[in-house]
N, C-alpha and C positions, 0 to 999 in steps of 0.2 A: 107482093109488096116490093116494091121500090128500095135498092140499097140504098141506105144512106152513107152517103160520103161527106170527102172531108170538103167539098165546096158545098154539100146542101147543108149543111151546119153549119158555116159560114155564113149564107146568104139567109138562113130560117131564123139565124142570131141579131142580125144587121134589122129584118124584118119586125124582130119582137123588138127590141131597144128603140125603133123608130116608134114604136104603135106604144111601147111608155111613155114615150117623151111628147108624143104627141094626144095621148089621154092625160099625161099629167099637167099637160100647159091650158088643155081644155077646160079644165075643173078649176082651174083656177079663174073667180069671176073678176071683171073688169073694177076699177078702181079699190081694189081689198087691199089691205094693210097686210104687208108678210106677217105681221105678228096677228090678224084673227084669220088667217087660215089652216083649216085640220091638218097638218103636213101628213102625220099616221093615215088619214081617212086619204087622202091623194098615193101617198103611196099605196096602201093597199091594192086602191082600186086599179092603179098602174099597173101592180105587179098580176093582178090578177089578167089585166089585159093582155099583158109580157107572154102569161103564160097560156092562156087561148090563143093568142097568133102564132107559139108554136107550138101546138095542138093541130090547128087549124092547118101550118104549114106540110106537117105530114100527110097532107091531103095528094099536095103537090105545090112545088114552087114553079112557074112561069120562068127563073131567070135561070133556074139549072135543069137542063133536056137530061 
């Protein structure tokens, strides 16, 4: 296995914070009122995406050789 370093925690952190931000803007459907949507149910589902892509990134990241 691959050391991890302090630039693939860097770049595996960058990686999950994108993949939240952009599963939690997903789930949010077009013309909804901030007040009826599940904010608990969007985060959950965020965090749980946050935390398969770094899962996923211990695979290997692409931007760190």
């Amino acid at each position: 296995m691959k050391t991890l370093t302090v630039k693939w925690f860097k770049a595996a952190l960058i990686r999950a914070l994108k993949t939240v931000g952009q599963t939690a803007s997903g789930m949010l459907a077009v013309g909804m009122a901030v007040n009826e949507v599940d904010w608990m149910y969007v985060l959950s589902v965020a965090s749980v995406a946050g935390v398969l892509s770094l899962l996923t990134s211990i695979a290997g990241l692409p931007e760190v050789e």
